[in-house]
Backbone as CSV, one residue per row, in Angstrom:
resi,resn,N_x,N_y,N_z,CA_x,CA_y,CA_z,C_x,C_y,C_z
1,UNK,70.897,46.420,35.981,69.989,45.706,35.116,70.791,45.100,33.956
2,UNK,70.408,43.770,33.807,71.141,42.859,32.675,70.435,42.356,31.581
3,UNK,70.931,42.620,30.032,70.025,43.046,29.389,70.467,41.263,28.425
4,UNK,71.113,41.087,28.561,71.608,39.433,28.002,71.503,40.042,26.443
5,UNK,72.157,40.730,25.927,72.144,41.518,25.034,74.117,40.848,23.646
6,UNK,74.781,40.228,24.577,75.858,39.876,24.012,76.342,38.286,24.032
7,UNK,77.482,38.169,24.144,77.301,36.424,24.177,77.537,35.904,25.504
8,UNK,77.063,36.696,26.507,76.710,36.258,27.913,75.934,34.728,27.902
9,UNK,75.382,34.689,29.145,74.550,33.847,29.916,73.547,33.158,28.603
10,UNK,72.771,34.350,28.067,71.649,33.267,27.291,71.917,34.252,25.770
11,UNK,73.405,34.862,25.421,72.708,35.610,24.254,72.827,35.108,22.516
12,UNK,73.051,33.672,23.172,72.912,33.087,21.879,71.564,32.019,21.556
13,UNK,71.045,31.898,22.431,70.176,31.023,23.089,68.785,31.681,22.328
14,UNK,68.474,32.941,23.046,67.621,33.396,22.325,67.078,33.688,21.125
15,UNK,68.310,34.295,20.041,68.304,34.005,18.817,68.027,32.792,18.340
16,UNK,68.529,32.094,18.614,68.651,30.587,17.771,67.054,30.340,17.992
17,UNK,66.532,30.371,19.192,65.119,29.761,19.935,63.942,30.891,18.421
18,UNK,64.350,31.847,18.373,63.257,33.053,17.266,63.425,31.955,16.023
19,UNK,64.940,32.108,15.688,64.809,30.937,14.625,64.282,29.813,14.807
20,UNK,64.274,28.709,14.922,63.248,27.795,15.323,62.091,28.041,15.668
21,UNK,61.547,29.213,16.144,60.477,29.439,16.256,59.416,29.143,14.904
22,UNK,60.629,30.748,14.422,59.579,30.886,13.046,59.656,29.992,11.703
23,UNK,61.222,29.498,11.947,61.046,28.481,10.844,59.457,27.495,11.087
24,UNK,59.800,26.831,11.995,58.734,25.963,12.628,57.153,26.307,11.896
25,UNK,57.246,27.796,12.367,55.730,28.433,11.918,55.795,28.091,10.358
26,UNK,56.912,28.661,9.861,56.576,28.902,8.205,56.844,27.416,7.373
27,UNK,57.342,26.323,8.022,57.386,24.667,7.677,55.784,24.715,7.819
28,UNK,55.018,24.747,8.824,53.666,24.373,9.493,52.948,24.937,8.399
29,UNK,53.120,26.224,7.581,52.523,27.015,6.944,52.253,25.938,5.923
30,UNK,53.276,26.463,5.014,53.740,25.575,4.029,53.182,24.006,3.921
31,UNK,53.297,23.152,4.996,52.640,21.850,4.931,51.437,21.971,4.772
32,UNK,50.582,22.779,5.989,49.030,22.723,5.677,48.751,23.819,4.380
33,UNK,49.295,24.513,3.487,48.794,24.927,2.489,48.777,23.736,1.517
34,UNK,49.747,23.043,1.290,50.069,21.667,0.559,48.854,20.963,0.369
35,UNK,48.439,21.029,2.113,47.588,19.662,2.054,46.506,19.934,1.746
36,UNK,46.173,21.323,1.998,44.766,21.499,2.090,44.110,22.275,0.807
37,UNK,45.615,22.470,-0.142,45.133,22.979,-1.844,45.069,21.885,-2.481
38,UNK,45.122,20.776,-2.342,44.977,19.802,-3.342,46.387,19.428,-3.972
39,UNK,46.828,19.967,-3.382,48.698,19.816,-3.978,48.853,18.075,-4.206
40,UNK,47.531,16.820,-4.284,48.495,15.947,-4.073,48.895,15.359,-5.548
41,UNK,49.591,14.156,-5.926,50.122,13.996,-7.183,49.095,12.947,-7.779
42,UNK,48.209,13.646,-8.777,47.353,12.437,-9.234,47.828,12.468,-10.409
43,UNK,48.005,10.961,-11.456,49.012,11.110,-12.455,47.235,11.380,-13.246
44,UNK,47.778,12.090,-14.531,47.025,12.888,-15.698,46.962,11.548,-16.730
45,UNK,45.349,11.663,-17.301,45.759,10.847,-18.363,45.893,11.466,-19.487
46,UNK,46.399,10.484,-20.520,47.110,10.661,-21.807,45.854,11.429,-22.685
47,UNK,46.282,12.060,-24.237,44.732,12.874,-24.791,44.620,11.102,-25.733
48,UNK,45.796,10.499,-25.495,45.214,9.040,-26.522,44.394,8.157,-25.620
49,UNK,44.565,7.968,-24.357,44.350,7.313,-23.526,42.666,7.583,-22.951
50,UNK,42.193,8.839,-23.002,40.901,9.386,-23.130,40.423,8.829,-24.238
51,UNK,40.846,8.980,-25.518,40.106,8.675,-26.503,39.698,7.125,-26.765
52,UNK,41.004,6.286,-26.422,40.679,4.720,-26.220,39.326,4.953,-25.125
53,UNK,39.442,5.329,-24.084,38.328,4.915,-23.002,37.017,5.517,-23.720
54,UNK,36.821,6.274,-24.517,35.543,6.898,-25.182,34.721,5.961,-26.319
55,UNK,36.440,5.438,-27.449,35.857,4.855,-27.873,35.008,3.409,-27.723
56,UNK,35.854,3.029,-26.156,35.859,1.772,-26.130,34.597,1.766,-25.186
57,UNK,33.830,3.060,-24.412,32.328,3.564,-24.453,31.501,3.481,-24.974
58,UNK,31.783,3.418,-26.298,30.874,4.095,-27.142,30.512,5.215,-27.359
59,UNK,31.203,6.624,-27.099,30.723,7.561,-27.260,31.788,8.421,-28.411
60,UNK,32.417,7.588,-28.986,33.346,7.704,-30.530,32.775,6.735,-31.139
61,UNK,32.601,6.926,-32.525,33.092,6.402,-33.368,34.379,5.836,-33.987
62,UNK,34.678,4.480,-34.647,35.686,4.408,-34.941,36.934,5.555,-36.104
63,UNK,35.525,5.937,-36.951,36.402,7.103,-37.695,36.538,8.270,-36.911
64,UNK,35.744,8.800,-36.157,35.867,10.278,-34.826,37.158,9.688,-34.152
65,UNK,37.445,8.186,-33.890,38.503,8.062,-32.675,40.013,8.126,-34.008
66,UNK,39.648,7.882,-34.878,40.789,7.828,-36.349,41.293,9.142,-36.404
67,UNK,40.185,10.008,-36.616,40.714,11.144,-37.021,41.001,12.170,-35.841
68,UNK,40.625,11.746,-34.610,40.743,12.453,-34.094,42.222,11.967,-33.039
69,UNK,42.652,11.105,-33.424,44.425,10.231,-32.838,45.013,11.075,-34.063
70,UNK,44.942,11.033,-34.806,45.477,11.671,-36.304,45.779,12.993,-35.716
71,UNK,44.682,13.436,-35.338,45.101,15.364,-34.876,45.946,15.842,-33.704
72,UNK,45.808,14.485,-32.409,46.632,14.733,-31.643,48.133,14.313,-31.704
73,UNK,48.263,13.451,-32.593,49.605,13.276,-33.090,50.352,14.180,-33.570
74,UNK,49.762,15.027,-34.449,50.658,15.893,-35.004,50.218,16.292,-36.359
């Protein structure tokens, strides 16, 4: 009985094939966790860039949008 246990016939073959296996699995993992958490890149807006769109709403005032650029500045 031949156990292909050394660097015979297939005993490098097999190893390599586990690797690829599981890499494979844990790439596959990894991608569909990506896709399916929301991982994708939506750019953020600015805290000035909110406040222009509020005021320019109407739901600031011009002194609320004054003082309140004033506070996020610094």
């Amino acid at each position: 009985m031949m156990w292909y246990g050394g660097f015979g016939e297939m005993g490098l073959f097999g190893p390599l094939m586990m690797l690829l296996f599981w890499g494979g699995i844990i790439l596959l993992t990894a991608w569909a966790f990506k896709a399916f958490s929301g991982g994708r890149n939506v750019p953020r807006e600015r805290a000035e860039d909110i406040l222009k769109r509020r005021l320019a709403s109407g739901e600031l005032t011009q002194d609320q949008y004054e003082q309140s650029r004033k506070a996020i500045q610094g």
